[in-house]
C-alpha positions in Angstrom: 9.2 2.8 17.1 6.8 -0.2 16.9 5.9 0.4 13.2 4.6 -3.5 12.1 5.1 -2.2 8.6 8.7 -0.5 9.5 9.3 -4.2 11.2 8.3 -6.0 7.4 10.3 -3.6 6.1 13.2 -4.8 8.0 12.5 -7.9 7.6 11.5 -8.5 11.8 7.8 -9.3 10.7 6.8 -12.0 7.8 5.0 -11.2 5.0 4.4 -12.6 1.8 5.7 -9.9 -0.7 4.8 -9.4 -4.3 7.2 -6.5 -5.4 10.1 -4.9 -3.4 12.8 -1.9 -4.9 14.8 0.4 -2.8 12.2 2.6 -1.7 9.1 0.6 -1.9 7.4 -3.2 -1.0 4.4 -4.4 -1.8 2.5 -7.2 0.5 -0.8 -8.8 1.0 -2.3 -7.8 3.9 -4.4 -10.1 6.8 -7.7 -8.8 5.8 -9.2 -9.2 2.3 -11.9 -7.3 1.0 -11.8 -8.7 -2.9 -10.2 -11.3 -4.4 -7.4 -9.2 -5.1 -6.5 -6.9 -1.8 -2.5 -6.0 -1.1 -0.4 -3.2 0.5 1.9 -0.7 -1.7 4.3 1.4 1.4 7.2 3.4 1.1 10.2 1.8 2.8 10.3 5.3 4.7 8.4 5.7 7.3 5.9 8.4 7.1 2.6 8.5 9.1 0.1 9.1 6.4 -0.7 11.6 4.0 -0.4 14.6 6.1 3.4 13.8 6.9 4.3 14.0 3.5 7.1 16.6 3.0 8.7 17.7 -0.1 11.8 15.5 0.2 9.0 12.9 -0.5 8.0 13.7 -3.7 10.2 11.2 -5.2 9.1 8.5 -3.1 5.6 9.6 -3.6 5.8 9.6 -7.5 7.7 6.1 -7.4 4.6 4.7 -5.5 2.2 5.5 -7.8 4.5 4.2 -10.6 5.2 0.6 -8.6 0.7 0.5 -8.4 0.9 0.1 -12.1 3.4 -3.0 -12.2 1.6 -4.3 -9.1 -1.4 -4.0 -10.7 0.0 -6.4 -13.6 1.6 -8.6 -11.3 -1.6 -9.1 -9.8 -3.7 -9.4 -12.9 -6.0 -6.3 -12.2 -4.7 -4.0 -15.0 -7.0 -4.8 -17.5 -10.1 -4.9 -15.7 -9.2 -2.0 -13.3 -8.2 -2.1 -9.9 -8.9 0.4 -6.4 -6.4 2.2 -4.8 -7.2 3.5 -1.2 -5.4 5.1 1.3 -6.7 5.8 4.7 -5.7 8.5 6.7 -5.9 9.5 10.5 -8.6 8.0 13.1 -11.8 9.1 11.0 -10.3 8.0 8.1 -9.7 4.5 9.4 -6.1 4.4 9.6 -5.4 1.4 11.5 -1.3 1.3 10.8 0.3 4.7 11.4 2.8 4.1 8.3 1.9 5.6 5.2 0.0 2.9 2.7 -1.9 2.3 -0.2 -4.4 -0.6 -0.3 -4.8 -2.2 -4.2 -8.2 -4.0 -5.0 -9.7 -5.5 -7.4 -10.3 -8.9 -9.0 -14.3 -8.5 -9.4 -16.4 -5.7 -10.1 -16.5 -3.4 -7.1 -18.9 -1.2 -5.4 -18.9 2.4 -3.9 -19.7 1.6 0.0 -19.4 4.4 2.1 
């Protein structure tokens, strides 16, 4: 598999990361769209949000528990934050592992 986020994971790709337990890492990405802009993946590889299965669930739940300490780590808490998710070719996917883009650091806008 050439997963780039499988290879971070692994430690074959560099990335500068801001929060890393067992079954999840958080990164900032190359492309910024706020001040604030990282990654939140699970460690497992699964595609995106249609290849979630129901021995997931515990990674899934653990995700969204890791956005809240990332989002103090990062200083968004307060003010609020984005979370995002893309999923499949329409969707925008670009990386074909499961992730979870957090935003924030100014007051965004809904751009669709």
């Amino acid at each position: 598999m050439d997963c780039v986020f499988c290879k971070i994971v692994n430690r074959d790709e560099p990335a500068e990361i801001i929060y890393e337990d067992e079954d999840v890492i958080a990164f900032y990405g190359l492309h910024f769209s706020a001040p604030v802009h990282a990654l939140v993946i699970p460690k497992k590889h699964i595609e995106n949000i249609m290849d979630i299965k129901e021995e997931d669930e515990k990674i899934i739940y653990k995700i969204h528990q890791c956005l809240q300490e990332i989002a103090k780590i990062l200083g968004v808490s307060n003010d609020g934050f984005r979370v995002i998710t893309n999923t499949g070719k329409h969707g925008q996917q670009e990386v074909y592992h499961m992730h979870y883009h957090i935003i924030g650091g100014r007051q965004l806008k809904w751009e669709i």
